[in-house]
N, C-alpha and C positions, 0 to 999 in steps of 0.2 A: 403460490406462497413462497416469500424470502425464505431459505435458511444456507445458514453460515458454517459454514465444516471446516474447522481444523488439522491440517495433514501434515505429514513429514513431504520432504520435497519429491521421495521417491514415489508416491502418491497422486503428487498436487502436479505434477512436473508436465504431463500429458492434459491435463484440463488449465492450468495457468496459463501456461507458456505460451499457445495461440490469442487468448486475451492479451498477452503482453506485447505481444507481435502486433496482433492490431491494434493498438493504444500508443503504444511506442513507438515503434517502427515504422509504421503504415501513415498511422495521424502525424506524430511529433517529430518524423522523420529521426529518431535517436539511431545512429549507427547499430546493426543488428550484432556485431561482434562485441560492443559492449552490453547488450541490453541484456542478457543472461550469465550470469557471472560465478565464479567457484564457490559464494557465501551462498546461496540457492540451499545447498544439501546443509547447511548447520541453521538452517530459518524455521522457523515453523509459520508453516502456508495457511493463510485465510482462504477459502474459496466461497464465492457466493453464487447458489444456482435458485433459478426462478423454473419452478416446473418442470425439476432436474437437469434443466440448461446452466451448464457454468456462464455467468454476464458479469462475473468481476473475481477481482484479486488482490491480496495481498500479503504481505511478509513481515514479522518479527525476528531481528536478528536477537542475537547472543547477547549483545551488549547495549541493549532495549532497543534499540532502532527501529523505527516501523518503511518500509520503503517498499517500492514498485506497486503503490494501490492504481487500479485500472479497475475500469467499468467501462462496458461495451456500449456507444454513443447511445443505441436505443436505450439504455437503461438508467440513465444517467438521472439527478435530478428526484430518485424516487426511494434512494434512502437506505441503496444497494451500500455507497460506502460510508454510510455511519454505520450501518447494523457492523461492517466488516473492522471499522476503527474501533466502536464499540467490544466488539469480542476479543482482539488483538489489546487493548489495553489490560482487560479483565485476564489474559492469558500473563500478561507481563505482571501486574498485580499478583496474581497468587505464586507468580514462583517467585517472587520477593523485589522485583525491581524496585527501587526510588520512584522511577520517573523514564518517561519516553522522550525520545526524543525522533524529530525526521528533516525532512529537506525539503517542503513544500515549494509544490510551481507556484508561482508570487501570483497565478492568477487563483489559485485554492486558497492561496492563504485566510481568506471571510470564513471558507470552510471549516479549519481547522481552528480558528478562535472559537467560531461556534461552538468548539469541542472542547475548550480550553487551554487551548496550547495555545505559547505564548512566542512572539518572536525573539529572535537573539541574533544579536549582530547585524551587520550589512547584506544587502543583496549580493546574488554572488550567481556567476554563469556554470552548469553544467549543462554539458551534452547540448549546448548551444541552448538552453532554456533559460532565464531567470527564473533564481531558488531563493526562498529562506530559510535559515535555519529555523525550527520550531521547538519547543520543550512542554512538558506536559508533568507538573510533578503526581506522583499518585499518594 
């Protein structure tokens, strides 16, 4: 059974962090000196465990941003990160946000309309990936 736990970083930091490494680092080759960064501790951490196994992640910052969602290849596909966008907007919603906003991989992007978030602006390279920016008003 999915469920989604909400943590402070000091928490999430031991169960995330390996999912980010293999997602990021391992698949997407992202430099490992940037892929964990000092916004980590003011985020509040999505974790999704399948049978108390952590198989994904994510983060809303301060200033709604939703970033670093990762799901572990086996997992992929089955709905791990919508339950985890799913929670993460409802989190941003009640402590009063507008709207989310993130940086989708241009290959997520289908993903995240799905969700209703809407593109803005051009394509645009990070960490050697194409990104778009995305917005979601609540």
């Amino acid at each position: 059974m999915l469920r989604i736990e909400l943590l402070p970083w000091e928490r999430a930091r031991e169960l995330a962090s390996p999912i980010r490494f293999e997602v990021f680092v391992r698949e997407q080759r992202v430099p490992a000196e940037i892929e964990l960064d000092d916004r980590d501790a003011q985020c509040l951490h999505a974790v999704a465990f399948l049978e108390e196994r952590p198989v994904g992640t994510a983060r809303l910052l301060p200033d709604g941003h939703i970033g670093r969602m990762a799901v572990l290849n086996a997992h992929r596909k089955k709905g791990v990160g919508a339950a985890m966008l799913k929670r993460l907007i409802e989190a941003a919603r009640a402590r009063g946000d507008r709207e989310v906003a993130l940086s989708a991989q241009v290959h997520a992007v289908p993903f995240y309309r799905a969700h209703g978030f809407v593109e803005e602006g051009a394509e645009y390279e990070e960490a050697g990936i194409a990104h778009q920016a995305m917005r979601l008003a609540l």
